[in-house]
TORKOL-4160 file (C-alpha; in steps of 0.2 Angstrom, whole numbers, padded with zeros to 4 digits, m for minus):
154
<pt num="1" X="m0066" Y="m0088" Z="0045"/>
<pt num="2" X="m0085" Y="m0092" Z="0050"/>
<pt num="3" X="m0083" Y="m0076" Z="0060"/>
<pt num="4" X="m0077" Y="m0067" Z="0046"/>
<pt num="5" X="m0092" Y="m0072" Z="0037"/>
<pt num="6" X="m0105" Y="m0068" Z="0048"/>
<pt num="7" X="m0097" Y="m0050" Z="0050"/>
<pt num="8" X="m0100" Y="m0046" Z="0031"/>
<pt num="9" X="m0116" Y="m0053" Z="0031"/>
<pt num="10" X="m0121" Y="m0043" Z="0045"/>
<pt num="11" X="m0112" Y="m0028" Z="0039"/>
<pt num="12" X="m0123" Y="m0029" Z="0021"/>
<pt num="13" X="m0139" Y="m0033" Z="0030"/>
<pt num="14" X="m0132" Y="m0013" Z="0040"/>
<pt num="15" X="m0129" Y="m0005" Z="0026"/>
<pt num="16" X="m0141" Y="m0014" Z="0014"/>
<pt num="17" X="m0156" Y="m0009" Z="0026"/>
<pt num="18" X="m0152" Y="0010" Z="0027"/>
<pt num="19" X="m0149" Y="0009" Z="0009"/>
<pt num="20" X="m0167" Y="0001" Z="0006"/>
<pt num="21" X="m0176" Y="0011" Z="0018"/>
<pt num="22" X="m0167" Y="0029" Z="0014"/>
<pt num="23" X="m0165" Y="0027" Z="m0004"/>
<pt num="24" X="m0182" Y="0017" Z="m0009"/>
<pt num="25" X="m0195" Y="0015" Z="0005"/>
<pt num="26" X="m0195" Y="0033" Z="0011"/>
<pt num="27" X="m0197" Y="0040" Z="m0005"/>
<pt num="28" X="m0207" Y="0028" Z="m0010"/>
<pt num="29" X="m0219" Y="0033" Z="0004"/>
<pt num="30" X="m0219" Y="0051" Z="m0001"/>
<pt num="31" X="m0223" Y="0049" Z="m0018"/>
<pt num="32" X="m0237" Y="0036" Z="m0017"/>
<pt num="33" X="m0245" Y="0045" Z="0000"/>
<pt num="34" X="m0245" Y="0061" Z="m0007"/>
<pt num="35" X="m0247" Y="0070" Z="0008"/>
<pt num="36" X="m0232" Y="0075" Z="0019"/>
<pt num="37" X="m0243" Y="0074" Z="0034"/>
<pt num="38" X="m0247" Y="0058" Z="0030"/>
<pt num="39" X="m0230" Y="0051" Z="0027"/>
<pt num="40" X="m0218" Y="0058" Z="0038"/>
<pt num="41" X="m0224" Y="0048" Z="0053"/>
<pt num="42" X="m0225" Y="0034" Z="0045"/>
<pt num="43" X="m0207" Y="0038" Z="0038"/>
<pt num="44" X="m0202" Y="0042" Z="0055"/>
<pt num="45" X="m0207" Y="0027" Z="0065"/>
<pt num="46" X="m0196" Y="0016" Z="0049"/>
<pt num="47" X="m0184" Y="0026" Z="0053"/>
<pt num="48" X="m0184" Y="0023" Z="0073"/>
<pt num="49" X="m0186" Y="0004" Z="0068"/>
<pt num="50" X="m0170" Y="0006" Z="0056"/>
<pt num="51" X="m0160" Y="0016" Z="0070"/>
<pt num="52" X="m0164" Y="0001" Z="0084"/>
<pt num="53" X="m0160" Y="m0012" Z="0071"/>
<pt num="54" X="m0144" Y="m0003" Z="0066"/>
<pt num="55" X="m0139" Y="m0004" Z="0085"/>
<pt num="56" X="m0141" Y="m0022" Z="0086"/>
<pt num="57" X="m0133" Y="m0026" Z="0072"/>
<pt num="58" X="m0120" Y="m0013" Z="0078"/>
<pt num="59" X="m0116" Y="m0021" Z="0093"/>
<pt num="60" X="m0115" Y="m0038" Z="0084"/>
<pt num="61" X="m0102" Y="m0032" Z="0074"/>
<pt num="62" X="m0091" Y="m0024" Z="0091"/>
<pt num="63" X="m0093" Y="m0041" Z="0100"/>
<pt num="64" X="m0085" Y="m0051" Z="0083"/>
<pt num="65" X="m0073" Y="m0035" Z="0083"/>
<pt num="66" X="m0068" Y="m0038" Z="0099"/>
<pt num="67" X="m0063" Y="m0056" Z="0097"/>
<pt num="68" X="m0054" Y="m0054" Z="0079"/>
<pt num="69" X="m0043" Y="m0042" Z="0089"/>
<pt num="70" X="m0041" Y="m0051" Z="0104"/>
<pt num="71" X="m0033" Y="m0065" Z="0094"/>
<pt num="72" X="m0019" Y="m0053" Z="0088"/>
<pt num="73" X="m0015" Y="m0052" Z="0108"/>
<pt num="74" X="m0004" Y="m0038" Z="0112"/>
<pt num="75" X="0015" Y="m0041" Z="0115"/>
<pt num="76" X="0023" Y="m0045" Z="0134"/>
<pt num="77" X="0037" Y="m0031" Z="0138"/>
<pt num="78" X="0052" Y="m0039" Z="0131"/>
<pt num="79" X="0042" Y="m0048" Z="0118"/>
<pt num="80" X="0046" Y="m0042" Z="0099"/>
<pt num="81" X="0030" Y="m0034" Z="0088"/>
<pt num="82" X="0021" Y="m0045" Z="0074"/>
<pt num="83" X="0021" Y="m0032" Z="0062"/>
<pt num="84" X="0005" Y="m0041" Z="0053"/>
<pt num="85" X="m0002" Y="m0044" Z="0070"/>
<pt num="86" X="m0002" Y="m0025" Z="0072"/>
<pt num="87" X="m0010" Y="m0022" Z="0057"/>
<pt num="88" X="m0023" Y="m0034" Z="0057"/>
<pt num="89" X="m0026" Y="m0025" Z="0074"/>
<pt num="90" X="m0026" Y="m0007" Z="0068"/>
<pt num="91" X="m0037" Y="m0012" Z="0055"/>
<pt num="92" X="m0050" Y="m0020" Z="0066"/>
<pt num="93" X="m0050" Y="m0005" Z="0078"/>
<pt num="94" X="m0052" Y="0008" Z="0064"/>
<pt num="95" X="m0069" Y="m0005" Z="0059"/>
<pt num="96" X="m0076" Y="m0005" Z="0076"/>
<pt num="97" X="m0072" Y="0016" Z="0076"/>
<pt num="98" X="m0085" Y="0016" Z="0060"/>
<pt num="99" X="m0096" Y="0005" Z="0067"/>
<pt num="100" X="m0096" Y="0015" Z="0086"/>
<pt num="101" X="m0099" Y="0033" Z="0075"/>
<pt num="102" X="m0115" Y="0024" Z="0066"/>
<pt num="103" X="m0120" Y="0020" Z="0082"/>
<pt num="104" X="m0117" Y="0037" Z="0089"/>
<pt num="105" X="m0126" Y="0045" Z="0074"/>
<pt num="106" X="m0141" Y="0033" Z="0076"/>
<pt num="107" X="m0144" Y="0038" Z="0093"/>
<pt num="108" X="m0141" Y="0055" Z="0090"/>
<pt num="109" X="m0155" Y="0053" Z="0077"/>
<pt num="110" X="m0167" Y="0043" Z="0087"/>
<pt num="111" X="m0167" Y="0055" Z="0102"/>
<pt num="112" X="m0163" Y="0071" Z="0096"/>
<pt num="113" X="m0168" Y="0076" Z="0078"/>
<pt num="114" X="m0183" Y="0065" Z="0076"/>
<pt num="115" X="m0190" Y="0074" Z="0093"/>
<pt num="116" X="m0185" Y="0088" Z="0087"/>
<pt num="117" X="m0193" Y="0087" Z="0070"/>
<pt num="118" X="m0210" Y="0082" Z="0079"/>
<pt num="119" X="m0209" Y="0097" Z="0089"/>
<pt num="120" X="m0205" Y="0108" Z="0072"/>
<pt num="121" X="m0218" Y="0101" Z="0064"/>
<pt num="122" X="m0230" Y="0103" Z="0080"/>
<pt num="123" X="m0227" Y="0121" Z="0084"/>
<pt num="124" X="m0222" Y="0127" Z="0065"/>
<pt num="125" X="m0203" Y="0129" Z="0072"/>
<pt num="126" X="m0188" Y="0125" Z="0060"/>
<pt num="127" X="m0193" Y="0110" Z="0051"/>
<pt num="128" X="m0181" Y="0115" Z="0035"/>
<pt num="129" X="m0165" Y="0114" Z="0047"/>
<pt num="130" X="m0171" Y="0096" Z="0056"/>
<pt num="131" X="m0174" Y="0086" Z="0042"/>
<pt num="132" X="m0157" Y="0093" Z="0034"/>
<pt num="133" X="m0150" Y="0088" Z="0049"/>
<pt num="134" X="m0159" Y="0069" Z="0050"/>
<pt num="135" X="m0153" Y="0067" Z="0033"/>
<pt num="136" X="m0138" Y="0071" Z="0035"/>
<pt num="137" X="m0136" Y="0060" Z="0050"/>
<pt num="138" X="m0145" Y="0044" Z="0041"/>
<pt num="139" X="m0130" Y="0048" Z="0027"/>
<pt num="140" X="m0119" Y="0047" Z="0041"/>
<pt num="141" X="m0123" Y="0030" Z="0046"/>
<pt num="142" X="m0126" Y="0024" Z="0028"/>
<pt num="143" X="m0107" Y="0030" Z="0026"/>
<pt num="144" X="m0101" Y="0023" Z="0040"/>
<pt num="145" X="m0109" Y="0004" Z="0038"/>
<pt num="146" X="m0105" Y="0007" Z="0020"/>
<pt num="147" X="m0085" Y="0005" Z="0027"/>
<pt num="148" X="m0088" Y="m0006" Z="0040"/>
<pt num="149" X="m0095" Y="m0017" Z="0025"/>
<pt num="150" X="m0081" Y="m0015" Z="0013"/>
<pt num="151" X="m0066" Y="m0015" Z="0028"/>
<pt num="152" X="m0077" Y="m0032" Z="0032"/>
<pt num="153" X="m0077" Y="m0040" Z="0015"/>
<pt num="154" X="m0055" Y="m0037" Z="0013"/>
């Protein structure tokens, strides 16, 4: 149960700091800044902070995952299927599948959009179409801890 706790918590600290940076901080920073030159690399750098924090919390929750689904241990050959054991188990696996596509979208983030946004913004290329897409992938990972935390708190 302690186990359980410390997954929720750590879950709403996920999903909590996405929440607070995305939905108050950034814009926050916009409108008081005023200038998009100005803001955007402090925004991006919250950002790369929020995307190395999401991954260790991310593979906080795995490793607590991994042992709430190791205690449901797969049945011997001959041995007869715990019905709620196989639940519990397709459960946690669908959990750590949210928190591995956060994770995934993180990195993606991190070392694809962001670099390509700087490089947008440097050369006047496509900046429209990158920041679409960071957004997109920021609501990604708020969607995805945002299940992790409520398959977490069951």
């Amino acid at each position: 149960m302690p186990m359980q706790r410390l997954a929720v918590f750590i879950a709403a600290l996920w999903w909590g700091g996405i929440s607070g940076l995305s939905f108050v901080a950034v814009p926050t920073l916009f409108a008081s800044l005023g200038s998009p030159a100005v803001a955007g690399p402090v925004a991006a750098k919250l950002f790369s902070l929020q995307c190395w924090a999401g991954l260790g919390l991310g593979l906080a929750l795995l490793l607590i995952l991994r042992r709430q689904r190791s205690m449901g241990h797969f049945p011997l050959a001959g041995e007869a299927v715990d019905p709620a054991k196989l639940l519990v188990m397709q459960r946690v696996l669908a959990t750590m599948g949210f928190v591995l596509a956060a994770m995934l979208l993180a990195l993606l983030q991190e070392f694809g959009v962001a670099q390509k946004i700087v490089t947008a913004r440097a050369t006047g290329g496509d900046l429209r179409l990158w920041h679409s897409l960071g957004t997109l992938m920021v609501l990604g990972q708020w969607l995805c801890a945002g299940a992790v935390l409520w398959r977490s708190s069951r």
